[in-house]
C-alpha positions as CSV (number, residue, x, y, z in Angstrom):
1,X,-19.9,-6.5,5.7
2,X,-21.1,-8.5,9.0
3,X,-19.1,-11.8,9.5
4,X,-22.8,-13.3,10.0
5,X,-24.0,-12.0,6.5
6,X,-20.9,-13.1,4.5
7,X,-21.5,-16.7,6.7
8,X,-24.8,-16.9,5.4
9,X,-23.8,-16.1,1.6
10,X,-20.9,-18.3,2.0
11,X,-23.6,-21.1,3.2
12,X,-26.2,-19.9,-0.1
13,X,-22.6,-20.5,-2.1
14,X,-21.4,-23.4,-0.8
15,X,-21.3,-26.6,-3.1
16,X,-24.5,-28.3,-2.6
17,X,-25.2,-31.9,-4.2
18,X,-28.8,-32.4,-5.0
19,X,-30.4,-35.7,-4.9
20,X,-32.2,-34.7,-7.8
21,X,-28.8,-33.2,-9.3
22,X,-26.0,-34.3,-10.0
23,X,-24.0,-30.5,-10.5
24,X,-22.4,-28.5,-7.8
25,X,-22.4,-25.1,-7.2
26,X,-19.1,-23.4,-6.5
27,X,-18.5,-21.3,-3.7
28,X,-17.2,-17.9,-4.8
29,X,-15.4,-15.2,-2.7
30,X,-17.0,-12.4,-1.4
31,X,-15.3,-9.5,-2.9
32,X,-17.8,-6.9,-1.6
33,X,-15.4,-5.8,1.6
34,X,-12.8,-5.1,-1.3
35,X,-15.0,-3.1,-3.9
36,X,-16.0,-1.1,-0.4
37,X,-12.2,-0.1,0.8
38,X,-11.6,0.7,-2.8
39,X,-14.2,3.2,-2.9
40,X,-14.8,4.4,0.7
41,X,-10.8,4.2,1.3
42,X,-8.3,4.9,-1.8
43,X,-5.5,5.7,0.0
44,X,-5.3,2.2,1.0
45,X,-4.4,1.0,-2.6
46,X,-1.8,0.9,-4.8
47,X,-0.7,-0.2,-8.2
48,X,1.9,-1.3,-9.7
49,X,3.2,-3.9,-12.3
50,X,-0.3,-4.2,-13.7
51,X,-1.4,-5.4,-10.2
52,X,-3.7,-3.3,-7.7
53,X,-2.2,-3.5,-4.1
54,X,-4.1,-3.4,-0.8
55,X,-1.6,-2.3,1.6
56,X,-3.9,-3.0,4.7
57,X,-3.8,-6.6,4.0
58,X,-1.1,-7.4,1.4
59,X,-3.5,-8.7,-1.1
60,X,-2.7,-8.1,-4.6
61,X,-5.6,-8.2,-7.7
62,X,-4.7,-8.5,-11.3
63,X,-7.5,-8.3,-14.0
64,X,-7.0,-10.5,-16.7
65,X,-10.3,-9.3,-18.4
66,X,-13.6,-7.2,-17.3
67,X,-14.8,-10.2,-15.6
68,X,-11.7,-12.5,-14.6
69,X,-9.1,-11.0,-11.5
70,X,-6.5,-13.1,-10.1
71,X,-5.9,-12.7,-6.4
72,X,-2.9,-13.4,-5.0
73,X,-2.4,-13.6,-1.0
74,X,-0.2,-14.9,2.0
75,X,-3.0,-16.5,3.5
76,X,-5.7,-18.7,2.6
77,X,-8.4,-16.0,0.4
78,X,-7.2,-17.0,-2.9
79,X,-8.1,-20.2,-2.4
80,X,-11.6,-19.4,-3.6
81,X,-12.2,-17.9,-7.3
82,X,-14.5,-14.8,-7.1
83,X,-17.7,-15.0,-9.5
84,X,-18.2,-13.1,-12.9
85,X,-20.3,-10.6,-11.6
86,X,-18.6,-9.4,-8.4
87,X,-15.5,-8.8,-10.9
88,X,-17.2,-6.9,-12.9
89,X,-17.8,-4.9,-10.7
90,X,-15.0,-4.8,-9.0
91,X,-13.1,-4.0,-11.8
92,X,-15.9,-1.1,-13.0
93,X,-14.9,0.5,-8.9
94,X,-11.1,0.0,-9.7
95,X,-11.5,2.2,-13.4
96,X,-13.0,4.6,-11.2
97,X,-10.5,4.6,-8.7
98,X,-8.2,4.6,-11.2
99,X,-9.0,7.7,-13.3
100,X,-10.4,9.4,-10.2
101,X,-7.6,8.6,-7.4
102,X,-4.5,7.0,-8.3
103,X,-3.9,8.7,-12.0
104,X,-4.4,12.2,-10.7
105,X,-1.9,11.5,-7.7
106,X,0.8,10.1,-10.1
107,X,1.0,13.7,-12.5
108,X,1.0,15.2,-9.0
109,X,3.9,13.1,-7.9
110,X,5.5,13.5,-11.0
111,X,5.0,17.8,-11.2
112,X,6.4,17.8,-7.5
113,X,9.2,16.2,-8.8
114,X,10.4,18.5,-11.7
115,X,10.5,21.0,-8.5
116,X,13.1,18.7,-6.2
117,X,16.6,20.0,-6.0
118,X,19.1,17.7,-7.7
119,X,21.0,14.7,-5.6
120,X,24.4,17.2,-6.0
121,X,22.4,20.0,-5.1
122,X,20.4,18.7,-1.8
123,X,24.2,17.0,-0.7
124,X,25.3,20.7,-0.5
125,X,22.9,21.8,1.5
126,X,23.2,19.0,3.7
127,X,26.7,20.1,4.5
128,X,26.5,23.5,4.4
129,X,23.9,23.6,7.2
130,X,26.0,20.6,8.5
131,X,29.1,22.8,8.3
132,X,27.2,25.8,10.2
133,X,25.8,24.4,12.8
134,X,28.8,22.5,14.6
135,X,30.5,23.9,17.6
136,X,33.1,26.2,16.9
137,X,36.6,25.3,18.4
138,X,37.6,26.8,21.3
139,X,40.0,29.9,21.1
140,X,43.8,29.4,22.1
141,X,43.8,29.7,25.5
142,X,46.9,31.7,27.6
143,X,47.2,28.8,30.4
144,X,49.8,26.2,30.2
145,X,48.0,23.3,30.5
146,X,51.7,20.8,30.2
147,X,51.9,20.9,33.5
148,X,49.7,18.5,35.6
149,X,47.6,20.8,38.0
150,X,48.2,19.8,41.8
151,X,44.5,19.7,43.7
152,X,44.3,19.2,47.4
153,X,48.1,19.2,48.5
């Protein structure tokens, strides 16, 4: 999303007092550049721990419900609580990556790893190979080399 278009939503957001009114509207956070990687870039997303990673930027997004996420970050974006809608639909984009993406990559993880070599096994290997490729030492050789050998006199 343009910086000018997320400006101008912040601004439509942004806690405003009317004269008239005495409530506030709160300012939400934008989650739309979020649900977009999510969809348009899996690979950058993770999950672990009941928490969805974003690798990119080190944010990390727990659903409590359908419509609540917690957002945890290093710098200042969790500061603002994103709205009830935008988590719903963030969280709907996240099922989908979910059953679509990550899931499917796990059982492939985990099948590739029923065909690994065991730790014993790969260690063997390693030295074998090790063991095969290292110079040979050099054959006996007939000269006597306890003698120091005289050059230029």
């Amino acid at each position: 999303m343009p910086v000018d278009i997320a400006i101008r939503q912040f601004k439509a957001t942004a806690p405003v007092k009317h004269q008239q009114q005495e409530e506030c509207q709160m300012a939400y956070l934008e989650l739309s550049p979020a649900i977009a990687a999510l969809r348009a870039r899996p690979e950058e997303f993770e999950f672990s721990d009941n928490t969805l990673h974003h690798l990119g930027s080190r944010h990390r997004f727990r659903f409590l419900s359908e419509d609540s996420v917690e957002i945890h970050a290093d710098c200042g974006c969790s500061i603002l609580k994103a709205s009830q809608e935008q988590t719903k639909v963030f969280h709907a984009a996240y099922r989908e990556w979910h059953a679509s993406y990550w899931r499917p990559l796990e059982i492939n993880r985990e099948f590739a790893s029923h065909f690994e070599p065991a730790l014993w096994r790969r260690v063997a290997i390693w030295l074998l190979r090790r063991l095969l490729t290292l110079p040979r030492a050099a054959k006996a050789s007939s000269v006597r080399t306890d003698l120091p050998l005289m050059m230029g006199h």
